[in-house]
PyMOL Python script that loads the backbone (N, CA, C, O; Angstrom):
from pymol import cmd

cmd.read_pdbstr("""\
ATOM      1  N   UNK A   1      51.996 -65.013 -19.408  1.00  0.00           N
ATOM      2  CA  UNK A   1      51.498 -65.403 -20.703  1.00  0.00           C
ATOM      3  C   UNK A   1      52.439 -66.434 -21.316  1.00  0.00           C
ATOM      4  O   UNK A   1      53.668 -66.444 -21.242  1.00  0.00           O
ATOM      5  N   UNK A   2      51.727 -67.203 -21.865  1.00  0.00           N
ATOM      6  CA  UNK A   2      53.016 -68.378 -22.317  1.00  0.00           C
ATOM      7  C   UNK A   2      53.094 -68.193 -23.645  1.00  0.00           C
ATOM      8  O   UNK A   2      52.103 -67.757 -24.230  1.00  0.00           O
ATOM      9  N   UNK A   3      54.690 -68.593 -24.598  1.00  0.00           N
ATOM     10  CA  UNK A   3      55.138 -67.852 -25.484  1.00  0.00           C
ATOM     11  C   UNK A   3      54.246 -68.217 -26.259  1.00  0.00           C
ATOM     12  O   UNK A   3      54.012 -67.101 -26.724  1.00  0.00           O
ATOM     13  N   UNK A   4      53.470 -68.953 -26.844  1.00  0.00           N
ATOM     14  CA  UNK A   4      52.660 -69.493 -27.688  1.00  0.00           C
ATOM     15  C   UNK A   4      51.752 -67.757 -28.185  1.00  0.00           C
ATOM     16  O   UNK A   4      51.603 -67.174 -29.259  1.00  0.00           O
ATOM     17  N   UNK A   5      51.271 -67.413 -26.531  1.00  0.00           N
ATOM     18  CA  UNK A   5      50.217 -66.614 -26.573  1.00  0.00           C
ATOM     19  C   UNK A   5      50.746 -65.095 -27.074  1.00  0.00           C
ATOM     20  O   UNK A   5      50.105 -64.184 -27.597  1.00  0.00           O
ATOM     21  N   UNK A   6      52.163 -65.183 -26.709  1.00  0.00           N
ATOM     22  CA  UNK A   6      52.962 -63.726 -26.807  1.00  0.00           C
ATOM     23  C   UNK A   6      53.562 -63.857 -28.384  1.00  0.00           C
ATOM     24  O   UNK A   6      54.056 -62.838 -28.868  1.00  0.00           O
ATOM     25  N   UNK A   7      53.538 -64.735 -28.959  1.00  0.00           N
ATOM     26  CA  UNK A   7      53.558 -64.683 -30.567  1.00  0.00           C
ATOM     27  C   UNK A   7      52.257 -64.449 -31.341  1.00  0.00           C
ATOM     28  O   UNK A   7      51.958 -63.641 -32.220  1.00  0.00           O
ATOM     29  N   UNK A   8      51.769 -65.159 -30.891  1.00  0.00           N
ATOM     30  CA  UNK A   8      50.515 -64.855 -31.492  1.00  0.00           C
ATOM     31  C   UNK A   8      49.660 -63.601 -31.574  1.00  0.00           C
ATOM     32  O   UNK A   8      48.776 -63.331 -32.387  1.00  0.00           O
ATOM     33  N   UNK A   9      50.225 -62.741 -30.323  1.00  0.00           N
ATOM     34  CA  UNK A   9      49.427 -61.484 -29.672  1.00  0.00           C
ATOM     35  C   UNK A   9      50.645 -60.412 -30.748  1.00  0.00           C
ATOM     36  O   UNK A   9      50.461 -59.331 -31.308  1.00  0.00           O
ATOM     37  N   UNK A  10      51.492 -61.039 -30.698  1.00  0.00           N
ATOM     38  CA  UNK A  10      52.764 -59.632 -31.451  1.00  0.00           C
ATOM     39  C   UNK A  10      52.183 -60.222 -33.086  1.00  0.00           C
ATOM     40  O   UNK A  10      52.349 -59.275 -33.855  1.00  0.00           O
ATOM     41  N   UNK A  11      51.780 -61.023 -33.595  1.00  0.00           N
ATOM     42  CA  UNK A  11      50.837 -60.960 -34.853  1.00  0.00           C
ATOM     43  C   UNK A  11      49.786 -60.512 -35.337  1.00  0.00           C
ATOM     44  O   UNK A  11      49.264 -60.798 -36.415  1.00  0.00           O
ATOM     45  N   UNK A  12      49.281 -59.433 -34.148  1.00  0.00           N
ATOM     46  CA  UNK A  12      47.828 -58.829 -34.492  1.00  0.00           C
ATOM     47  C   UNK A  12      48.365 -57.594 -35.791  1.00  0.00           C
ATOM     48  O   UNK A  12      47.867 -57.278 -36.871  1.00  0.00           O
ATOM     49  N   UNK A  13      49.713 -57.097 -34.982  1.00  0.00           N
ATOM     50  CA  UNK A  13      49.968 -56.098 -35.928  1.00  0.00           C
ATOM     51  C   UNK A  13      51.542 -56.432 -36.740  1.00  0.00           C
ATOM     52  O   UNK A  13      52.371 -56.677 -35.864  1.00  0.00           O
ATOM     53  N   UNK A  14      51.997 -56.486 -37.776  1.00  0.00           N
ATOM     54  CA  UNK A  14      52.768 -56.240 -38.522  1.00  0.00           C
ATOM     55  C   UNK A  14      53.623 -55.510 -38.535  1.00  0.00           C
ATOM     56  O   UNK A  14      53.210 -54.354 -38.440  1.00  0.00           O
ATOM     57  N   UNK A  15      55.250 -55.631 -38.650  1.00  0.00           N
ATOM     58  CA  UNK A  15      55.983 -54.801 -38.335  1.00  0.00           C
ATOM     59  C   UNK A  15      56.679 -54.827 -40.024  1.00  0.00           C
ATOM     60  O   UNK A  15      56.281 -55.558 -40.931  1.00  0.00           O
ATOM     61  N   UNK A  16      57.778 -53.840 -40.107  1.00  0.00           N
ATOM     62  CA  UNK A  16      58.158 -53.416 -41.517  1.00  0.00           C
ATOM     63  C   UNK A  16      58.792 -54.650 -41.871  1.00  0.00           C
ATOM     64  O   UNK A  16      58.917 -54.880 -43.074  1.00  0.00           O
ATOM     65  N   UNK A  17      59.114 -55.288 -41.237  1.00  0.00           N
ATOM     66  CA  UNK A  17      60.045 -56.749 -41.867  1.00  0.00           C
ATOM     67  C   UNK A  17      59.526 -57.491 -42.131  1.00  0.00           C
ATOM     68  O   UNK A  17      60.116 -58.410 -42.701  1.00  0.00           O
ATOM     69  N   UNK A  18      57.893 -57.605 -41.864  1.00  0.00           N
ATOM     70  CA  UNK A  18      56.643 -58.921 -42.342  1.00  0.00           C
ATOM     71  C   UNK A  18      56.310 -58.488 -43.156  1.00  0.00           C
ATOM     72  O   UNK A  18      56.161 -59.020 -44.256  1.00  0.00           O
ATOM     73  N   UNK A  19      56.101 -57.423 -42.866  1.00  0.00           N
ATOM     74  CA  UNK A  19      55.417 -56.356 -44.734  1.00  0.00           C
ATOM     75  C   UNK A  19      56.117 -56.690 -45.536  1.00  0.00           C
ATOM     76  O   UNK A  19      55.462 -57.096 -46.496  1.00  0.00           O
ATOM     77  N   UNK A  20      57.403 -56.767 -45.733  1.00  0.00           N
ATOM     78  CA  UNK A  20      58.498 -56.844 -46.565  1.00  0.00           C
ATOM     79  C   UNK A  20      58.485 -58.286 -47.142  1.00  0.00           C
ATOM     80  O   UNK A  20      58.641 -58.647 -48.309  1.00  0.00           O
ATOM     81  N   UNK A  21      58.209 -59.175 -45.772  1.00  0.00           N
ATOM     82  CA  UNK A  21      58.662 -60.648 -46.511  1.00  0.00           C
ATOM     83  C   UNK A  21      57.389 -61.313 -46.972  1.00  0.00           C
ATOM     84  O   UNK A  21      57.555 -62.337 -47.634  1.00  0.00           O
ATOM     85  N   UNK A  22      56.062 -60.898 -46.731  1.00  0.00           N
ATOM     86  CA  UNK A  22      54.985 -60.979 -47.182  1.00  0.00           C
ATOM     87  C   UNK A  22      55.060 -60.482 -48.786  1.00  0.00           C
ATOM     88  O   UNK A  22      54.901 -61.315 -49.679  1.00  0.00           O
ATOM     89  N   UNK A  23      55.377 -58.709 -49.166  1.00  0.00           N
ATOM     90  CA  UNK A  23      55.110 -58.487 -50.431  1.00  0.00           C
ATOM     91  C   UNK A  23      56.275 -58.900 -51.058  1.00  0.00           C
ATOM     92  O   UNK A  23      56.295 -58.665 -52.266  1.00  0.00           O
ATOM     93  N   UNK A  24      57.573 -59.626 -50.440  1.00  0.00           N
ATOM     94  CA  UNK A  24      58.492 -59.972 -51.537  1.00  0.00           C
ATOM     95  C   UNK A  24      57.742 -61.281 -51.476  1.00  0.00           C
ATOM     96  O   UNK A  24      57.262 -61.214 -52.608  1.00  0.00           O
ATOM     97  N   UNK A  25      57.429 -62.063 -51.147  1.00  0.00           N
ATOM     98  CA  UNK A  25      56.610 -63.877 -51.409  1.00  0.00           C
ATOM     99  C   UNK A  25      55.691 -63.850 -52.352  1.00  0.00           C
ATOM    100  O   UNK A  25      55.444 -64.881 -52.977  1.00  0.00           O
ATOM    101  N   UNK A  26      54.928 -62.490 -52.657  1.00  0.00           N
ATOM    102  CA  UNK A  26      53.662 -62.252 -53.098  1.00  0.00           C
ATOM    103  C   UNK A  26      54.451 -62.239 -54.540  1.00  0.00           C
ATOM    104  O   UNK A  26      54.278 -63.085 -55.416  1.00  0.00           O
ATOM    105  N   UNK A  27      55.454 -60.993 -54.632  1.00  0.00           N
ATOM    106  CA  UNK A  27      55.658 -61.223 -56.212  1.00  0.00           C
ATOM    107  C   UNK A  27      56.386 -61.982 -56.590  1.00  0.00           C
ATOM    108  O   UNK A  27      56.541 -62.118 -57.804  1.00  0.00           O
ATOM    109  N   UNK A  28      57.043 -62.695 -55.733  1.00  0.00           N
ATOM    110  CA  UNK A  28      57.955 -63.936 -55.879  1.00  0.00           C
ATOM    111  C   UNK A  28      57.053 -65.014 -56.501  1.00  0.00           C
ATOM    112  O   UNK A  28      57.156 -65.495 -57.629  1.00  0.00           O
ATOM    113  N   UNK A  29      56.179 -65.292 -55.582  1.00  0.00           N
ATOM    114  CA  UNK A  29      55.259 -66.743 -55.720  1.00  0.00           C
ATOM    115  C   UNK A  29      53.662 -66.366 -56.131  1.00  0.00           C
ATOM    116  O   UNK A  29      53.209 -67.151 -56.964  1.00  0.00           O
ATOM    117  N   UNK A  30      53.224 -65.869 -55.928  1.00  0.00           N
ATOM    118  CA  UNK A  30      51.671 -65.870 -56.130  1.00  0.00           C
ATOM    119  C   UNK A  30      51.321 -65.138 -57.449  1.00  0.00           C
ATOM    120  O   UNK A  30      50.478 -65.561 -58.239  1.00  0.00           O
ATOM    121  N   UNK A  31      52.249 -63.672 -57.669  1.00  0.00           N
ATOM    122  CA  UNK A  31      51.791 -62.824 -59.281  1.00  0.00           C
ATOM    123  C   UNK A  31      52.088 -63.930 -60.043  1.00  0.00           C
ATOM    124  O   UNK A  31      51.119 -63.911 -60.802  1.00  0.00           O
ATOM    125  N   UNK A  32      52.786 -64.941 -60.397  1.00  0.00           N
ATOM    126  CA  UNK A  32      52.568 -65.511 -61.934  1.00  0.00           C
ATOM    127  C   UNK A  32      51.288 -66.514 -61.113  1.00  0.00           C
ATOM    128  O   UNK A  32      50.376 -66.714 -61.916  1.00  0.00           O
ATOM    129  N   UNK A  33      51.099 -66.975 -60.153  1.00  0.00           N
ATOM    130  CA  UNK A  33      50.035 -67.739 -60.312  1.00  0.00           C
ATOM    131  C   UNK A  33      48.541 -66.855 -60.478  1.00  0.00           C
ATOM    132  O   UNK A  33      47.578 -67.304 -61.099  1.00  0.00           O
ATOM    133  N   UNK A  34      48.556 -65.948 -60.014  1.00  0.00           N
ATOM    134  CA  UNK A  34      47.566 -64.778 -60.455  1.00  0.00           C
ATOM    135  C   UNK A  34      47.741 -64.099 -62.002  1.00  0.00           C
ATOM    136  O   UNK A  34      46.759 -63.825 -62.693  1.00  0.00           O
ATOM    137  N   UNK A  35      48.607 -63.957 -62.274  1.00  0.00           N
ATOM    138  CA  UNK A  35      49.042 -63.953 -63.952  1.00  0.00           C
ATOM    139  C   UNK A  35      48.534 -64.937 -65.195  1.00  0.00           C
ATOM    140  O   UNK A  35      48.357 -64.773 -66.402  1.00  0.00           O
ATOM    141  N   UNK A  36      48.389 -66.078 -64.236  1.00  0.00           N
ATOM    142  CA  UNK A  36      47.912 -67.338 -65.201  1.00  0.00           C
ATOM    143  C   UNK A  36      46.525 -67.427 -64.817  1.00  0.00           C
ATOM    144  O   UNK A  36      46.336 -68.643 -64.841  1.00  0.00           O
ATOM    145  N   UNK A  37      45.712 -67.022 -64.564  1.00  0.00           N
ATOM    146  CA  UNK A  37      44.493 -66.913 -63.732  1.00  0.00           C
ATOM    147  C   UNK A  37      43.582 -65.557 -64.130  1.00  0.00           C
ATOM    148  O   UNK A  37      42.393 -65.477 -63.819  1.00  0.00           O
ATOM    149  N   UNK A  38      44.322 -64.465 -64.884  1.00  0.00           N
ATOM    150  CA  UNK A  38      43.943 -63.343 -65.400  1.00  0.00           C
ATOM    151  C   UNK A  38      43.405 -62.758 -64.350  1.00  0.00           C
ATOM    152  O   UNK A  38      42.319 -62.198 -64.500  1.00  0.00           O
ATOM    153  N   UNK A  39      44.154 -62.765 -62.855  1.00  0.00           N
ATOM    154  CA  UNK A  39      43.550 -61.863 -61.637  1.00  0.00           C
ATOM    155  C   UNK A  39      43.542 -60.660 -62.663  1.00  0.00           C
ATOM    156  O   UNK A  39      44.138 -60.559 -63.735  1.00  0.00           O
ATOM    157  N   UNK A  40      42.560 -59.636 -61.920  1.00  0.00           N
ATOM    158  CA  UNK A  40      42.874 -58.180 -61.910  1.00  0.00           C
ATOM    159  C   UNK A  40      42.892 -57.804 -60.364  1.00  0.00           C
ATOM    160  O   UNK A  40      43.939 -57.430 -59.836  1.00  0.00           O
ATOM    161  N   UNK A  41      41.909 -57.897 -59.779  1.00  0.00           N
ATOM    162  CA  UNK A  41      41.630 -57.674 -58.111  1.00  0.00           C
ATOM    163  C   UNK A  41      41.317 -58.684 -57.180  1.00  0.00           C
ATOM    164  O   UNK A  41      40.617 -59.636 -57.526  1.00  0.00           O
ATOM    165  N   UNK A  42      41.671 -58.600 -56.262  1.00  0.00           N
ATOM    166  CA  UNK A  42      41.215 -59.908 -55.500  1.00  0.00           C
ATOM    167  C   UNK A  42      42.037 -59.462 -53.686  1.00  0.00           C
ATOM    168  O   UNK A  42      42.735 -58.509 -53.338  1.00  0.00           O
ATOM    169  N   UNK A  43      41.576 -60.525 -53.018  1.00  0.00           N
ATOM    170  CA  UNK A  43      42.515 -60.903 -51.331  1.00  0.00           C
ATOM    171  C   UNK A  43      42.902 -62.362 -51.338  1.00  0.00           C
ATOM    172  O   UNK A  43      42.277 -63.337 -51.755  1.00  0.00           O
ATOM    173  N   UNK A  44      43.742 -62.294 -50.938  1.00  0.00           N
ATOM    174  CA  UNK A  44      44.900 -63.623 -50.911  1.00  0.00           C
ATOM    175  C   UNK A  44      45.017 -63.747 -49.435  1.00  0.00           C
ATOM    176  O   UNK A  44      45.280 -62.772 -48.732  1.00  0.00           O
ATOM    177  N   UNK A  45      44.810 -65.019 -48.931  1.00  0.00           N
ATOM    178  CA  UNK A  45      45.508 -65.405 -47.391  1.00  0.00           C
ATOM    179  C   UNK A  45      46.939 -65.791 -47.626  1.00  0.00           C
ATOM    180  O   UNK A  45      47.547 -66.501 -48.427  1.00  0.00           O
ATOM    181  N   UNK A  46      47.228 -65.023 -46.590  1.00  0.00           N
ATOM    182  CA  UNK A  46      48.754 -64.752 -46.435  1.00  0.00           C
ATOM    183  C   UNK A  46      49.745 -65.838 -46.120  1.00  0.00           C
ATOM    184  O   UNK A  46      50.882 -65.644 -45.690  1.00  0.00           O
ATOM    185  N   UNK A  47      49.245 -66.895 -46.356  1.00  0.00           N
ATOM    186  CA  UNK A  47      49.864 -68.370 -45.136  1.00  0.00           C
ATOM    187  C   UNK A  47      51.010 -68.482 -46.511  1.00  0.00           C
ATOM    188  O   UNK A  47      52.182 -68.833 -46.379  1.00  0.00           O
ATOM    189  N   UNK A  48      50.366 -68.102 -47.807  1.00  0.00           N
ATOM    190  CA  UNK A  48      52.152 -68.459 -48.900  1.00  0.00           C
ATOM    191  C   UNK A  48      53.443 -67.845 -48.276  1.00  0.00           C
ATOM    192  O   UNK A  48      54.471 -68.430 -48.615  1.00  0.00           O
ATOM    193  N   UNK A  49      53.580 -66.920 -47.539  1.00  0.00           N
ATOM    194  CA  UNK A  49      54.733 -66.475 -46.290  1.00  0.00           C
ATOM    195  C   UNK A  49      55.367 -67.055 -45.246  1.00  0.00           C
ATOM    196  O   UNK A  49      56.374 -66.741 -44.611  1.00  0.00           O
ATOM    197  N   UNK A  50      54.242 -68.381 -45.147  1.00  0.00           N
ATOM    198  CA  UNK A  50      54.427 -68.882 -43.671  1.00  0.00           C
ATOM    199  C   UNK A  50      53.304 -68.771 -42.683  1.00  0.00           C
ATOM    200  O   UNK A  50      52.646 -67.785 -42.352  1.00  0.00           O
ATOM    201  N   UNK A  51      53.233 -70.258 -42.217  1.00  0.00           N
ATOM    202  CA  UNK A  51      51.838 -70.648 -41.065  1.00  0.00           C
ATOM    203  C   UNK A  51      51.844 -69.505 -40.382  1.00  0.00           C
ATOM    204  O   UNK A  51      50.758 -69.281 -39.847  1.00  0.00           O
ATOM    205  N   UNK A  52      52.851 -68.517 -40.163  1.00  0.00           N
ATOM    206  CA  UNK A  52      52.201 -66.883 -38.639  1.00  0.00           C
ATOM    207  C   UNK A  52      51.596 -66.328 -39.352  1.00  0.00           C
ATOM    208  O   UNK A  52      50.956 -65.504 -38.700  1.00  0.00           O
ATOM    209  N   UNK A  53      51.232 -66.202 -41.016  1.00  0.00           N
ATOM    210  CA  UNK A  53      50.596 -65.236 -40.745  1.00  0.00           C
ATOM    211  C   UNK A  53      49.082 -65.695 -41.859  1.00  0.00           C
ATOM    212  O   UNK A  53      48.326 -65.180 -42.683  1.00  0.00           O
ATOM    213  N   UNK A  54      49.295 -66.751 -41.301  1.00  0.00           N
ATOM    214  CA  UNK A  54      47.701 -67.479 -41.917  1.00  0.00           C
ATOM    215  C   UNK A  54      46.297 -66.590 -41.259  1.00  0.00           C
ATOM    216  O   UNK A  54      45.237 -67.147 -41.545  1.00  0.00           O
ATOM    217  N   UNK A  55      46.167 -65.463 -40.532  1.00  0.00           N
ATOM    218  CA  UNK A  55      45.462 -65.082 -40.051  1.00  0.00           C
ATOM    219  C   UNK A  55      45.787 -63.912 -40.876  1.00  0.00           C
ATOM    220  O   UNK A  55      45.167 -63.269 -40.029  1.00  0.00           O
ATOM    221  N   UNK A  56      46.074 -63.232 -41.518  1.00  0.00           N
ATOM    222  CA  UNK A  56      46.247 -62.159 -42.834  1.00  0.00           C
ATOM    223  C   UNK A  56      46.051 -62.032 -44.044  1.00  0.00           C
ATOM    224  O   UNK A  56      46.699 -62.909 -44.615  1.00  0.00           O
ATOM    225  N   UNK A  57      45.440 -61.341 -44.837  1.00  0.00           N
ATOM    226  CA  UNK A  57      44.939 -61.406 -45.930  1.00  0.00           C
ATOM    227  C   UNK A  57      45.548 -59.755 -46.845  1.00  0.00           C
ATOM    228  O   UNK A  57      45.607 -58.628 -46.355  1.00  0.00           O
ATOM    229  N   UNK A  58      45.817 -60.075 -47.882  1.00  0.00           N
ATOM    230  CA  UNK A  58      46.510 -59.099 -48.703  1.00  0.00           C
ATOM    231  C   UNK A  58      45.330 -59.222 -49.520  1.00  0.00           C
ATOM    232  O   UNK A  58      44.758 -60.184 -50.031  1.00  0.00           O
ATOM    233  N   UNK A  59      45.007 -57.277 -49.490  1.00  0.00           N
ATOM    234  CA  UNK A  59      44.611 -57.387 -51.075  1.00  0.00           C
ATOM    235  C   UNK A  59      45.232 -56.440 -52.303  1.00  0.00           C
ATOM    236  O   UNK A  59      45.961 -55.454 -52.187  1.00  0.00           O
ATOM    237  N   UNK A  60      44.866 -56.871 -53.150  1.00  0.00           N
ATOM    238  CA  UNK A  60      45.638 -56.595 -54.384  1.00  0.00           C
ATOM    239  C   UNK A  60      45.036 -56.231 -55.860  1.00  0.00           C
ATOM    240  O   UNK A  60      44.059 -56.868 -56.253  1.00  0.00           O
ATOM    241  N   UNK A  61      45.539 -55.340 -56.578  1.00  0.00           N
ATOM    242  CA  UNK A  61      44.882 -54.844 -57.767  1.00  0.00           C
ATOM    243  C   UNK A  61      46.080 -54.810 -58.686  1.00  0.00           C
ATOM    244  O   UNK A  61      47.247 -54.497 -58.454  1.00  0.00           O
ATOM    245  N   UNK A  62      45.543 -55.175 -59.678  1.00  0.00           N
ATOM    246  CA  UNK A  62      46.430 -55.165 -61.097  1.00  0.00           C
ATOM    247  C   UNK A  62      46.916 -53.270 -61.248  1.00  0.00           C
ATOM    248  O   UNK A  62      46.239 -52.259 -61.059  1.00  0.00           O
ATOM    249  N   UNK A  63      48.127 -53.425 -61.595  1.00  0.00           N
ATOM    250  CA  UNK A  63      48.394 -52.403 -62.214  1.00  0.00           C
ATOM    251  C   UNK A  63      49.870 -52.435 -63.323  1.00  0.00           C
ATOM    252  O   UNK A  63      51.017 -52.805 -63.073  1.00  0.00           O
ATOM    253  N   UNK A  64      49.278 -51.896 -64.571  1.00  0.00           N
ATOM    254  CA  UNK A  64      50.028 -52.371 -65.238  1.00  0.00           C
ATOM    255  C   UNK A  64      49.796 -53.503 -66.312  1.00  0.00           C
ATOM    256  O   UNK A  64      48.785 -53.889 -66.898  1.00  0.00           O
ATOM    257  N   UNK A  65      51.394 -53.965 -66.351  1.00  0.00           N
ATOM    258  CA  UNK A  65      51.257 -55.295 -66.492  1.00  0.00           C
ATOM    259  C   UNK A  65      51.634 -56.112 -64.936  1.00  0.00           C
ATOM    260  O   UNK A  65      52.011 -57.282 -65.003  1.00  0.00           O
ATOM    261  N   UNK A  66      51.527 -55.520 -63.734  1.00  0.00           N
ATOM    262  CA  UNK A  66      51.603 -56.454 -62.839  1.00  0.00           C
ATOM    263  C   UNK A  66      50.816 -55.916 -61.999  1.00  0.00           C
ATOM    264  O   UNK A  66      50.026 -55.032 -62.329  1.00  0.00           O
ATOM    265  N   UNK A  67      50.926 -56.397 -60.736  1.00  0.00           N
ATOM    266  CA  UNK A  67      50.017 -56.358 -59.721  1.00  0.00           C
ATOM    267  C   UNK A  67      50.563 -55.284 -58.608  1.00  0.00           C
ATOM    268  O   UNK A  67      51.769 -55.037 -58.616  1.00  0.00           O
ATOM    269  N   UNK A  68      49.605 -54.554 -57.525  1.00  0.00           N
ATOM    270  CA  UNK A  68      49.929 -53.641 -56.892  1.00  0.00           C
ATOM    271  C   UNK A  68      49.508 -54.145 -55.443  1.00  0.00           C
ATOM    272  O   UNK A  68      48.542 -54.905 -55.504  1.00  0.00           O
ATOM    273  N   UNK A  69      49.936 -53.941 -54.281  1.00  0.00           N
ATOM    274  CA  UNK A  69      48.983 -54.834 -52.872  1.00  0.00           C
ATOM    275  C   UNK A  69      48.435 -53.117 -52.116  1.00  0.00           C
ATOM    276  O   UNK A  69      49.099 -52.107 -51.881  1.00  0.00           O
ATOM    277  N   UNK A  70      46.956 -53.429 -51.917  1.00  0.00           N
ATOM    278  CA  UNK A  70      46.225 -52.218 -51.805  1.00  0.00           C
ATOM    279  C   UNK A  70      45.913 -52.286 -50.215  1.00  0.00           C
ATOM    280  O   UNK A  70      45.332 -51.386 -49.608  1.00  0.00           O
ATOM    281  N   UNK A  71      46.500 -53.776 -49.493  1.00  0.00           N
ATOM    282  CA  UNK A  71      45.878 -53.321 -47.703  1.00  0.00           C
ATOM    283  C   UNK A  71      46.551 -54.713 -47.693  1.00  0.00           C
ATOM    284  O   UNK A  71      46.619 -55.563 -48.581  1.00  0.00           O
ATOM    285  N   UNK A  72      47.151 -54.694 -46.099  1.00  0.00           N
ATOM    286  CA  UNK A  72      47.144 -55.921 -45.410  1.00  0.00           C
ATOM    287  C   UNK A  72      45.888 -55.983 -44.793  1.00  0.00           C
ATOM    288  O   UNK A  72      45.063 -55.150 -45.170  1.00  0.00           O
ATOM    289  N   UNK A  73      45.494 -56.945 -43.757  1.00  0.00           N
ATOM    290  CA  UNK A  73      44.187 -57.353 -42.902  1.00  0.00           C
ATOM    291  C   UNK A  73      44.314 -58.566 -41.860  1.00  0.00           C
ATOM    292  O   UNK A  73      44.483 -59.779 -41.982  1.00  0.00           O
ATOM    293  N   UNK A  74      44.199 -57.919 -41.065  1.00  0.00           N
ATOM    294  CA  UNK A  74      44.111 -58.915 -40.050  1.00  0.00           C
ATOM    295  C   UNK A  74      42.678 -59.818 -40.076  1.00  0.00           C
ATOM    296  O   UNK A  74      41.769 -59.067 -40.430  1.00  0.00           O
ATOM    297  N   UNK A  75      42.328 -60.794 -39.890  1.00  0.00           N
ATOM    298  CA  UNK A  75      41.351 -61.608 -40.046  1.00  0.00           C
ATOM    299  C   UNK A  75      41.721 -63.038 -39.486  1.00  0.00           C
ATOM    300  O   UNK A  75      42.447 -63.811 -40.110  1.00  0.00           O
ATOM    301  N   UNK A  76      41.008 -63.404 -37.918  1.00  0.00           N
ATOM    302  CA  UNK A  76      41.204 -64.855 -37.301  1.00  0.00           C
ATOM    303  C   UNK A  76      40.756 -65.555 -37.880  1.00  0.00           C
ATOM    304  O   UNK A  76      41.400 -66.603 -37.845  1.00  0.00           O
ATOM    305  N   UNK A  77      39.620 -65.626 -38.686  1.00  0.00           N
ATOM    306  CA  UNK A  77      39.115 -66.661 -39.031  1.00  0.00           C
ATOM    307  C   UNK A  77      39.148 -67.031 -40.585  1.00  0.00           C
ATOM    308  O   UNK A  77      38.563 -67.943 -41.170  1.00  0.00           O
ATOM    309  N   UNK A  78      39.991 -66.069 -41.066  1.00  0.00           N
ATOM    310  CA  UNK A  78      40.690 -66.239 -42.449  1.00  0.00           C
ATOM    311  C   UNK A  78      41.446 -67.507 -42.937  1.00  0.00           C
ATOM    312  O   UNK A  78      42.262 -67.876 -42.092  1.00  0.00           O
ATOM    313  N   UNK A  79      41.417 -68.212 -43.952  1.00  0.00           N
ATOM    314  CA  UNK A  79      42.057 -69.403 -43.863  1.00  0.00           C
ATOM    315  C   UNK A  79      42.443 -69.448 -45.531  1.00  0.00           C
ATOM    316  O   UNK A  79      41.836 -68.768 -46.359  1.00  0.00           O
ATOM    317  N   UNK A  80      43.414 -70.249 -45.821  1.00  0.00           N
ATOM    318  CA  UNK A  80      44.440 -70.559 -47.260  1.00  0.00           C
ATOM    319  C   UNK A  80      43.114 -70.987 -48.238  1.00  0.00           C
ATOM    320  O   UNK A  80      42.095 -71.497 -47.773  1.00  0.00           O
ATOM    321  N   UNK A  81      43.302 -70.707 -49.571  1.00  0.00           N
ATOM    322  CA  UNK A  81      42.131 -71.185 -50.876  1.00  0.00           C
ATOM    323  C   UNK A  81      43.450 -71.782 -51.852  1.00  0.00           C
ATOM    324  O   UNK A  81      44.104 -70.844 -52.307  1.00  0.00           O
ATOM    325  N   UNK A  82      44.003 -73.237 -52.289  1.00  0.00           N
ATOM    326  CA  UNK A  82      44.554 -73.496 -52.795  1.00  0.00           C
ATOM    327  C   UNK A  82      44.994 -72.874 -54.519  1.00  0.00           C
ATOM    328  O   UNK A  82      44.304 -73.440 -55.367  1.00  0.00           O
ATOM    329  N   UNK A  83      45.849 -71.992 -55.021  1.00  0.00           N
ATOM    330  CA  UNK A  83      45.991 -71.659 -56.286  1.00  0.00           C
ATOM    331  C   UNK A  83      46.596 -72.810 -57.095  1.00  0.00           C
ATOM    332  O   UNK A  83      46.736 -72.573 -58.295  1.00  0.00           O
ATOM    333  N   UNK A  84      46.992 -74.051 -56.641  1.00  0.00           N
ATOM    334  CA  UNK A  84      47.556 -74.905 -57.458  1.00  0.00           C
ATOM    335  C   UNK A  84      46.318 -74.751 -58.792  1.00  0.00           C
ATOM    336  O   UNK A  84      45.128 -75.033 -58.647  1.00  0.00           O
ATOM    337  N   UNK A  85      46.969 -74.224 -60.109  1.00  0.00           N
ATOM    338  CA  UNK A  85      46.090 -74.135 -61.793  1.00  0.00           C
ATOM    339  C   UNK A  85      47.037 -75.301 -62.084  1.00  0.00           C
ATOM    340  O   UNK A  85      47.024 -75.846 -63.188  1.00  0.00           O
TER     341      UNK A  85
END
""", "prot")
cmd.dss("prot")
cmd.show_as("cartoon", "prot")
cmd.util.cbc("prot")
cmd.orient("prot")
């Protein structure tokens, strides 16, 4: 298998250190742009983490005054929706 294919194949599933750098990016970068946007619920493609995991989708529900992430998701044919407000 050539490495291309063996990265891509170890991205079907998520290990505790993507989880991690996924939901720290999320409240790092995306809650105030969802903040300014009056999200309550929604799924976000995951590519604000980085092009590996543009095939992932977080979803997420308000709680609070901030936001809570309710599932990762694998999804190939998932692709980025620009939040530039």
């Amino acid at each position: 298998m050539a490495e291309n294919e063996l990265k891509a194949e170890a991205l079907l599933e998520l290990n505790a250190d993507d989880e991690a750098l996924i939901m720290q990016l999320f409240y790092e970068r995306m809650v105030p742009l969802l903040e300014r946007a009056d999200a309550r619920i929604g799924t976000l493609n995951c590519r604000f983490a980085g092009d590996a995991y543009r095939h992932w989708n977080l979803h997420f529900c308000s709680a609070g005054s901030s936001f809570q992430i309710t599932g990762l998701e694998y999804d190939e044919t998932s692709d980025e929706l620009s939040l530039d407000l």
